[in-house]
Every structure is written in structure tokens, then in C-alpha cells.
N, CA, C and O atoms as CSV, one atom per row, in Angstrom:
chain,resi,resn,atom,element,x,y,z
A,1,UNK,N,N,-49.664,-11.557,26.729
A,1,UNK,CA,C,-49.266,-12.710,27.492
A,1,UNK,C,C,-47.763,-12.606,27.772
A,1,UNK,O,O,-46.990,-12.292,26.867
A,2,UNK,N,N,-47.351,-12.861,28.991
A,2,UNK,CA,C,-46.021,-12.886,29.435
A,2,UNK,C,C,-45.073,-14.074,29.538
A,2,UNK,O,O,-45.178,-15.041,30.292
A,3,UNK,N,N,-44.179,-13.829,28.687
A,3,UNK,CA,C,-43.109,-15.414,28.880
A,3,UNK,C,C,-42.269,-15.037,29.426
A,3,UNK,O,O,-41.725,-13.979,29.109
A,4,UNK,N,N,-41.795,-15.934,30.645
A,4,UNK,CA,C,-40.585,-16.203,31.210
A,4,UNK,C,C,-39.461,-16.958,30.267
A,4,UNK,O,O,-39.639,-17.521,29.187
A,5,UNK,N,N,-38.289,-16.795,30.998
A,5,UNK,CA,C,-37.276,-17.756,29.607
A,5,UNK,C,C,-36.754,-18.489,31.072
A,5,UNK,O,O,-36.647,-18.058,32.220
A,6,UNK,N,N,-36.499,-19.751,30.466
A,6,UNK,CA,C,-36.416,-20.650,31.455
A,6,UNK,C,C,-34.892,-20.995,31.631
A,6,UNK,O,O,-34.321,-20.805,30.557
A,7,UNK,N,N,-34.137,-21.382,32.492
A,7,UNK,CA,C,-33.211,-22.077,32.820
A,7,UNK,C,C,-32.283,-22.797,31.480
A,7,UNK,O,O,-31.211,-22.538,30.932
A,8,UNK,N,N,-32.977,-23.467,31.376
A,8,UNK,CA,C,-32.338,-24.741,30.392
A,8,UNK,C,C,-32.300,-23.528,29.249
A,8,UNK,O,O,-31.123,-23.499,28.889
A,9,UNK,N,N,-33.109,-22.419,28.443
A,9,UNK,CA,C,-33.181,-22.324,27.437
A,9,UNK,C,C,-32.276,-21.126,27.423
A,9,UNK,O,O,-32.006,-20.681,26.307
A,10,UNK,N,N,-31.789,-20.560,28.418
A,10,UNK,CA,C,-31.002,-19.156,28.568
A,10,UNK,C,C,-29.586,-20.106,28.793
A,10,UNK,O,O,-28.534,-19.620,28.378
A,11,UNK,N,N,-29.552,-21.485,29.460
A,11,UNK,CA,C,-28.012,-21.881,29.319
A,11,UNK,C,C,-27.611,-22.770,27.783
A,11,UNK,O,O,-26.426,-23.003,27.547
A,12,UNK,N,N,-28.666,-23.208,26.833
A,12,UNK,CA,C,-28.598,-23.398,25.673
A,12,UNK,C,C,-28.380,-22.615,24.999
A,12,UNK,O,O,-27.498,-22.840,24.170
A,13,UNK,N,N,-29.147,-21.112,24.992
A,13,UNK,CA,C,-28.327,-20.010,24.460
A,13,UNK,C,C,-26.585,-19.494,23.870
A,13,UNK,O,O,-25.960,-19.306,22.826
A,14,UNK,N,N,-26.367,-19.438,25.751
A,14,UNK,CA,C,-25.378,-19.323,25.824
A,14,UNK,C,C,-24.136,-20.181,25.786
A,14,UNK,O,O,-23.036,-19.712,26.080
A,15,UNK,N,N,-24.404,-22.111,25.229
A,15,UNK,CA,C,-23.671,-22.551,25.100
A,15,UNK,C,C,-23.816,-22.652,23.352
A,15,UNK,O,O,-23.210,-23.639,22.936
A,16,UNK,N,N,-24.298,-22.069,22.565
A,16,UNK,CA,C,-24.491,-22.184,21.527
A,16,UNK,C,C,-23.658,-21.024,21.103
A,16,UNK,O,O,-23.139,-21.258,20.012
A,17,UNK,N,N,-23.343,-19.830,21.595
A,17,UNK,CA,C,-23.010,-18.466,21.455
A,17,UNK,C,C,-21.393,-18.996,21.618
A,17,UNK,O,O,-20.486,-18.735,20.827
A,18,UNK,N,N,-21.306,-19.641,22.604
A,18,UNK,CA,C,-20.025,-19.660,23.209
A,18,UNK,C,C,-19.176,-20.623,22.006
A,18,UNK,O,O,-18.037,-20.435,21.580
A,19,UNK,N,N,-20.321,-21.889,21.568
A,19,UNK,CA,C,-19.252,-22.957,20.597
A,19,UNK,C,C,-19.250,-22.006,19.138
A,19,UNK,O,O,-18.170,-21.719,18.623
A,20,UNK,N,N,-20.458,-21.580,18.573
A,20,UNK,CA,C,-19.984,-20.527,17.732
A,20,UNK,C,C,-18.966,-19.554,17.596
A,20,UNK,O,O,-18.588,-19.358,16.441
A,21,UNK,N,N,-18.254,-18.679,18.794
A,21,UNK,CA,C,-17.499,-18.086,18.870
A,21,UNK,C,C,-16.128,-19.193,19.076
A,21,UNK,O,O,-15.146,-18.761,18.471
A,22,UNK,N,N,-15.943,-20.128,19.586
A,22,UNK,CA,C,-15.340,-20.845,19.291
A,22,UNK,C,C,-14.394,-21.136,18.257
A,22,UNK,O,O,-13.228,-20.866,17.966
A,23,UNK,N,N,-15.734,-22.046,17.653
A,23,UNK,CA,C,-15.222,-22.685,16.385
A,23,UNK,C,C,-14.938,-21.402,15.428
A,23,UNK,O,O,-14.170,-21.666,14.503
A,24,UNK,N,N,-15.297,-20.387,15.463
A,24,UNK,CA,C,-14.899,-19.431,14.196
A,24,UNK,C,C,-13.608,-18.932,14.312
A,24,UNK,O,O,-12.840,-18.544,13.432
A,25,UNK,N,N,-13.425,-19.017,15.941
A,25,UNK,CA,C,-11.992,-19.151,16.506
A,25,UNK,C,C,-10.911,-20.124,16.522
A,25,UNK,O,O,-9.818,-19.900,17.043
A,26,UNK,N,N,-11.175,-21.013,16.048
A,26,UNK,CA,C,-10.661,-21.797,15.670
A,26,UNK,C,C,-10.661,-22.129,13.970
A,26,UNK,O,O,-9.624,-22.667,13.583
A,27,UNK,N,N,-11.528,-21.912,13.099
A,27,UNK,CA,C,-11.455,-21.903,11.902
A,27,UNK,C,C,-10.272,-20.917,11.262
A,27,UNK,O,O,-9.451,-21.043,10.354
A,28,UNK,N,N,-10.575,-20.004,12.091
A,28,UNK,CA,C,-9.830,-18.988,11.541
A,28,UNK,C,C,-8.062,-19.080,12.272
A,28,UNK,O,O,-7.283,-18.203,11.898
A,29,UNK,N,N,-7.816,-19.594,12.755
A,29,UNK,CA,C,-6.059,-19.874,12.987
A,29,UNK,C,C,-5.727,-21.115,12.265
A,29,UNK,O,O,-4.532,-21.410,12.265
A,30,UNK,N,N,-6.915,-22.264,11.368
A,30,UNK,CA,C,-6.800,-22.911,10.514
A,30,UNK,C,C,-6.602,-22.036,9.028
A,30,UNK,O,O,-5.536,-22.310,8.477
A,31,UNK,N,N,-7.317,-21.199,8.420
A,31,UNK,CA,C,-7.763,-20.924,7.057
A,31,UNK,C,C,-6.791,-19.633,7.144
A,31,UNK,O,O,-5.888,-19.574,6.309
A,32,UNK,N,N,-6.916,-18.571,8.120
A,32,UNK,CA,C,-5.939,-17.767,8.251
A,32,UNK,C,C,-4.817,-17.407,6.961
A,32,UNK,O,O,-4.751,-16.826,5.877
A,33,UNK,N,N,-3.981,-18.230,7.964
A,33,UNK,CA,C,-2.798,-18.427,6.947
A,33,UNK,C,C,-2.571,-18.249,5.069
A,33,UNK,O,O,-1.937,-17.466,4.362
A,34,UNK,N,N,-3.476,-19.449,4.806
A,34,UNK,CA,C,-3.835,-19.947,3.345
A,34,UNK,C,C,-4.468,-18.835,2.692
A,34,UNK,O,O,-4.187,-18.511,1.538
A,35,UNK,N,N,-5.560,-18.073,3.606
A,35,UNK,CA,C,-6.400,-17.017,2.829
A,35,UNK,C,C,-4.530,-15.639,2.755
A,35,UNK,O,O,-4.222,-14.962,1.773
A,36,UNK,N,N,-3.959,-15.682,3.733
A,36,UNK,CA,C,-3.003,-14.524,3.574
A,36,UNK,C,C,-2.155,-14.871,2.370
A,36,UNK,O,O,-1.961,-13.902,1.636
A,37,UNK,N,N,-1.564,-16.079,1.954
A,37,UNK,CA,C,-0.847,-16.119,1.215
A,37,UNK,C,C,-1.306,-16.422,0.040
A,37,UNK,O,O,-0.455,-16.346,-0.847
A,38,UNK,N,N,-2.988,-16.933,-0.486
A,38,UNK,CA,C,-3.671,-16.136,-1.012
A,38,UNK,C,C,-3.761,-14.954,-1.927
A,38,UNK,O,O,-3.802,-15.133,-3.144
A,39,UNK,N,N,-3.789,-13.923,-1.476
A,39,UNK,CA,C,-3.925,-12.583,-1.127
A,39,UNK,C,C,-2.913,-11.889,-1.600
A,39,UNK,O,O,-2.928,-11.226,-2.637
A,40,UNK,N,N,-1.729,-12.067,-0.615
A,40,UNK,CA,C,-0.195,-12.160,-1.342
A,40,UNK,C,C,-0.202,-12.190,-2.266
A,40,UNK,O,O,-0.276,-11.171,-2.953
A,41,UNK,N,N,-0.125,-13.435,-2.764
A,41,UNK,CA,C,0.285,-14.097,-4.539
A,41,UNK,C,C,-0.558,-13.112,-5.344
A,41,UNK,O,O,-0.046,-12.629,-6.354
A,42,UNK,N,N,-1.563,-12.830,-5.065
A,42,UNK,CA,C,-2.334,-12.505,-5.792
A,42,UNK,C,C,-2.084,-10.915,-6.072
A,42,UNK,O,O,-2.044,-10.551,-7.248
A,43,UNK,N,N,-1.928,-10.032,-5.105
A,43,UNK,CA,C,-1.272,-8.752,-4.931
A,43,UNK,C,C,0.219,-8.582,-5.614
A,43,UNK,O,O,0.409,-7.616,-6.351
A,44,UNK,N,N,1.284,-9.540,-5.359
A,44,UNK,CA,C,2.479,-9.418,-6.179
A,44,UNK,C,C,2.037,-9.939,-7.439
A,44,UNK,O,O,2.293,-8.986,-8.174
A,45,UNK,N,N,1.462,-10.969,-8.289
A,45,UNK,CA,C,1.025,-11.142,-9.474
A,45,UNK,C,C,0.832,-9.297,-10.020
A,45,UNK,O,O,1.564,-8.733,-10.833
A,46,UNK,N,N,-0.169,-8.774,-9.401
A,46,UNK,CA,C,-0.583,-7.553,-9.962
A,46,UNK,C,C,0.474,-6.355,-10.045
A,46,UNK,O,O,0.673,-5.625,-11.016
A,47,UNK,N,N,1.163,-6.323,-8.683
A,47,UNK,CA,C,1.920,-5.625,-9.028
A,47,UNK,C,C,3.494,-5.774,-10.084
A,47,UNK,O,O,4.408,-5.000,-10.368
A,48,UNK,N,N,3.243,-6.838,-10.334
A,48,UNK,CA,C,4.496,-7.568,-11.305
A,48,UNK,C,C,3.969,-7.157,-12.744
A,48,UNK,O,O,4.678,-6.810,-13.689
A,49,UNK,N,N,2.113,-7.300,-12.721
A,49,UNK,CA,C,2.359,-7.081,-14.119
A,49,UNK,C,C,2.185,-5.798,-14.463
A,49,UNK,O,O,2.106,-5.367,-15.614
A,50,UNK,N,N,2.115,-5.072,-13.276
A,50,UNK,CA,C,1.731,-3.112,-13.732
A,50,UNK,C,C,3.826,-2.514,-13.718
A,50,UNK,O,O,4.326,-1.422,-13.989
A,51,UNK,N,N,4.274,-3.430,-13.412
A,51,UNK,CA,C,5.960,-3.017,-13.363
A,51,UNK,C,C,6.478,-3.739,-14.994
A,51,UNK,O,O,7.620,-3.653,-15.444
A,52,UNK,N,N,5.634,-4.240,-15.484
A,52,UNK,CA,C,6.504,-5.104,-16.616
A,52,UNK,C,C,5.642,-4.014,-17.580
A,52,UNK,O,O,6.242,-3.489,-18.518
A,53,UNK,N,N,4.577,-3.766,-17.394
A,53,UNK,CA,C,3.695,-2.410,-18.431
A,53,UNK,C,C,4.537,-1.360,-18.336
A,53,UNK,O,O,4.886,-0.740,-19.341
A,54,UNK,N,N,4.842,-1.131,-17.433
A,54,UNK,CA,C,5.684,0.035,-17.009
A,54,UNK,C,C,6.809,-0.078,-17.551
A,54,UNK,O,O,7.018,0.841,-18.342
A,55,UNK,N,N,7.531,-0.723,-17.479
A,55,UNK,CA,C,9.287,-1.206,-17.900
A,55,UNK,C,C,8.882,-1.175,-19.654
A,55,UNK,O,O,9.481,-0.387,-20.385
A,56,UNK,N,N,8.103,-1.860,-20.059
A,56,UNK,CA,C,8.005,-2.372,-21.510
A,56,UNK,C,C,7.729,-1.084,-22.591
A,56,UNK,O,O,8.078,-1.055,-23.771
A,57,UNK,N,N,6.708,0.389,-21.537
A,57,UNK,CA,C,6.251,1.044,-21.948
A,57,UNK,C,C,7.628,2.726,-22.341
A,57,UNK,O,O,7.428,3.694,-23.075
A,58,UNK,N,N,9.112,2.328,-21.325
A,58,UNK,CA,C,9.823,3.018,-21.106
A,58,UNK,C,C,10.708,2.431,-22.113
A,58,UNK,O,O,11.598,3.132,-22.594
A,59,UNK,N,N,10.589,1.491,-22.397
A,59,UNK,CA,C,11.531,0.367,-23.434
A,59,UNK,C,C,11.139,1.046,-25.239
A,59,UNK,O,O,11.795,1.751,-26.007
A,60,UNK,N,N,10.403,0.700,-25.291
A,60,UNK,CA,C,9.536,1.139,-26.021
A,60,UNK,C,C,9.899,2.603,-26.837
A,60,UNK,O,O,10.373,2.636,-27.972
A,61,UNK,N,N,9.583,3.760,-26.036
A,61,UNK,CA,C,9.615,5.070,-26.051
A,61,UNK,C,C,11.104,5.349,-26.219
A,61,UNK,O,O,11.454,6.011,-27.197
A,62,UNK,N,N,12.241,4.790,-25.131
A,62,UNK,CA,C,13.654,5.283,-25.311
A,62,UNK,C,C,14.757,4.086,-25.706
A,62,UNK,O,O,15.170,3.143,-25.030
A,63,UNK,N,N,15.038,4.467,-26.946
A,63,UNK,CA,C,16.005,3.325,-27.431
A,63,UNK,C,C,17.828,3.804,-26.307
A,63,UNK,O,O,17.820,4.651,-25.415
A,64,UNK,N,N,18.906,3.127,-26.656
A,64,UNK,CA,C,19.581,2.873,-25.741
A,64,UNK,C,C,20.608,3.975,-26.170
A,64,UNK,O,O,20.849,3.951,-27.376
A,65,UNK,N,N,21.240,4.896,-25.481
A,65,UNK,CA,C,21.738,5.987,-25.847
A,65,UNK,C,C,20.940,7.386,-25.959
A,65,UNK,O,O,21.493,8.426,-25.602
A,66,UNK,N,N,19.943,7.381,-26.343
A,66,UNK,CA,C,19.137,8.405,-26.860
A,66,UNK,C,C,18.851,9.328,-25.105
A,66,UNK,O,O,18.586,8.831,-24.010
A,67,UNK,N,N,19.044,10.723,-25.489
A,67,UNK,CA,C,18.548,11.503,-24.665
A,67,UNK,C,C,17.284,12.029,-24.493
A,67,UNK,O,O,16.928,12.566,-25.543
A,68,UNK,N,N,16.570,12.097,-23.746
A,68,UNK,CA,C,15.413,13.005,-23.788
A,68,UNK,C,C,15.124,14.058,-22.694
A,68,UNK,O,O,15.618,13.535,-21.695
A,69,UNK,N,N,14.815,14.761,-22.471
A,69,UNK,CA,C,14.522,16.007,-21.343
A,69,UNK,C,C,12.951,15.635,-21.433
A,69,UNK,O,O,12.278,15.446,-22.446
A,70,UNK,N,N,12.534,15.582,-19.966
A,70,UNK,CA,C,11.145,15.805,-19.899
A,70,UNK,C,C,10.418,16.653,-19.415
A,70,UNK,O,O,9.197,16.582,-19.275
A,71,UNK,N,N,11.622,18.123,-18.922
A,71,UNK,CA,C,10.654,19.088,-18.573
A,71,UNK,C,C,11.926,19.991,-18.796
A,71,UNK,O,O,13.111,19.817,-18.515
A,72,UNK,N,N,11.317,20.908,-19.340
A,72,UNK,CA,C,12.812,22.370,-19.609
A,72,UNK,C,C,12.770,23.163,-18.554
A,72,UNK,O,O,11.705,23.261,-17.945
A,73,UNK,N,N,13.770,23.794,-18.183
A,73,UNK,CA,C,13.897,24.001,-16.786
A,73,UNK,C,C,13.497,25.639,-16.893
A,73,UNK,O,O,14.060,26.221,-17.819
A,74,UNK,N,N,12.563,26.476,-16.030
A,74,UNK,CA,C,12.128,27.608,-16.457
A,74,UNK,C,C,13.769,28.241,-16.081
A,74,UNK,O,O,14.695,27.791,-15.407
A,75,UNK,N,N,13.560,29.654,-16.982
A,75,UNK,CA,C,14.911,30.629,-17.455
A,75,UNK,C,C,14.493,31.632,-16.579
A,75,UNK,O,O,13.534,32.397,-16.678
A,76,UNK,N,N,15.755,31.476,-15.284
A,76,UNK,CA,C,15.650,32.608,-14.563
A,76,UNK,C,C,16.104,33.744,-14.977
A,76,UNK,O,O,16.679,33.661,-16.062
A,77,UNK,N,N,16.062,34.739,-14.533
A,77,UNK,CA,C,16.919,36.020,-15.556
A,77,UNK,C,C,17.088,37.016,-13.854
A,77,UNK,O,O,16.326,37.377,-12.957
A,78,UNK,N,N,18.636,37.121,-14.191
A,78,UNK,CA,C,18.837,37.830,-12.755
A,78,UNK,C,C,18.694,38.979,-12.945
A,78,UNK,O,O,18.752,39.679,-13.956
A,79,UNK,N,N,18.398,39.261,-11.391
A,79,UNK,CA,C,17.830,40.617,-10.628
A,79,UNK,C,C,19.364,41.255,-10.871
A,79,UNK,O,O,20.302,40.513,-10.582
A,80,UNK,N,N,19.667,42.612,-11.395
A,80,UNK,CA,C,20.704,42.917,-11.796
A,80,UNK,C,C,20.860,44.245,-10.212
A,80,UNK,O,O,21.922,44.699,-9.785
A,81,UNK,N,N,19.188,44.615,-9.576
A,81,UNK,CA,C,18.620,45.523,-8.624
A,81,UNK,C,C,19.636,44.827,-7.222
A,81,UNK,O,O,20.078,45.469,-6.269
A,82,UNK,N,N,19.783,43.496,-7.467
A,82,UNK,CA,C,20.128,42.652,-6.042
A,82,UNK,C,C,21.368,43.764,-5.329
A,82,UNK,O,O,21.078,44.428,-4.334
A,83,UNK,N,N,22.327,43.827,-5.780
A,83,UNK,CA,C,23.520,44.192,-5.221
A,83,UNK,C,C,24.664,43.756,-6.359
A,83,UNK,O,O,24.531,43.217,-7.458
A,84,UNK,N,N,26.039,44.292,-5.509
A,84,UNK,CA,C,27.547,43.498,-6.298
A,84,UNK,C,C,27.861,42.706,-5.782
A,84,UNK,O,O,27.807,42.687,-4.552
A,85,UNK,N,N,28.291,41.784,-6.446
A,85,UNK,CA,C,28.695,40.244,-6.393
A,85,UNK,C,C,30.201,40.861,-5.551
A,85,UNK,O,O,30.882,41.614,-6.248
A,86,UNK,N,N,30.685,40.595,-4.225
A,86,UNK,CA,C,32.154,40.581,-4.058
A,86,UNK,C,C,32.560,39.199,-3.664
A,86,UNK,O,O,31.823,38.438,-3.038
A,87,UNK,N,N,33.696,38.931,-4.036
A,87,UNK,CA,C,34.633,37.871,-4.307
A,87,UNK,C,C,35.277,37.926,-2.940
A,87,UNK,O,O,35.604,39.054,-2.571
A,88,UNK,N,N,35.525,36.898,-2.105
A,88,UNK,CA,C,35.973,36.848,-0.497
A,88,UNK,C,C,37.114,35.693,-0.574
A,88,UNK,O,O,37.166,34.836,-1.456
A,89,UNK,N,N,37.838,35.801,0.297
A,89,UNK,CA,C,38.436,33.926,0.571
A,89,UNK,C,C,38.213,33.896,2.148
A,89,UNK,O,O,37.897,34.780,2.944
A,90,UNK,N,N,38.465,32.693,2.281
A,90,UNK,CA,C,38.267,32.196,3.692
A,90,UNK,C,C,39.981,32.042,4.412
A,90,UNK,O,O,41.004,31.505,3.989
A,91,UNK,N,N,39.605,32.917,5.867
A,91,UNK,CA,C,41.389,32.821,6.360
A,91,UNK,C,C,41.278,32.305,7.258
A,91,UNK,O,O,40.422,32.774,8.008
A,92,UNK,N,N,41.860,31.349,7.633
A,92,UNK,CA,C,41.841,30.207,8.541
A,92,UNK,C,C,42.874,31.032,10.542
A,92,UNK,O,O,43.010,30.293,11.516
């Protein structure tokens, strides 16, 4: 059996489509805002407390004065094959 779609029910459609897109358009330049700053707070909270773990954890480990090296620096050993070193000045 074949249905036609009628007039009235294809412009009800489309005024239903249209206030939906609407209003969500409009909800959203209301809530917007509130959800961003939100979000924010909530993002600097976290990163505040992974910087105070961090700080507390360096506190901790190095008292005030104290040296530490955290990586020894590999020992080159010169190529003696290179050439002689000559000594130059610069003449203006």
C-alpha cells in the first residue's frame, strides 16, 4: 500500500526540526559559558595538584644546599689520529 505525506505533515516536520535546532541553539549560548568555566576549574584544580606532588616530591628528595648530578656525563677520550692543535690570533 502506498502513502503519500501530506502538506500539513511535511510542514510540521519541518517546523519541529527547525524549533529543535533552534532552541539547542539557543541553550547552548545560555549553558555554554558555565559548562567552560566548569571545565576550567576543574582542569587547573588537577593540574595544581600534579605540580604540588611534583614540588613536594623534589622537596622531599633534595634538602637545601645539597648537590646531586643526575646523569654523569659520558668520557670522551680524544682522537689523538685528528691532527695538531695550532694556536692562531685574529689580525684585524
Amino acid at each position: 500500500m502506498l502513502q503519500y505525506a501530506s502538506l500539513t505533515g511535511v510542514m510540521k516536520t519541518i517546523l519541529i526540526i527547525l524549533l529543535v535546532y533552534y532552541g539547542i541553539k539557543i541553550l547552548s549560548r545560555l549553558f555554554a559559558p558555565a559548562l567552560l568555566r566548569y571545565v576550567t576549574k576543574k582542569a587547573e584544580k588537577q593540574f595544581g595538584q600534579q605540580f604540588n606532588q611534583y614540588n613536594s616530591r623534589q622537596e622531599q628528595t633534595k634538602k637545601e644546599g645539597e648537590v646531586s648530578i643526575d646523569k654523569m656525563p659520558n668520557s670522551k677520550s680524544s682522537n689523538k689520529t685528528v691532527g695538531e692543535y695550532v694556536d692562531y690570533e685574529e689580525i684585524d
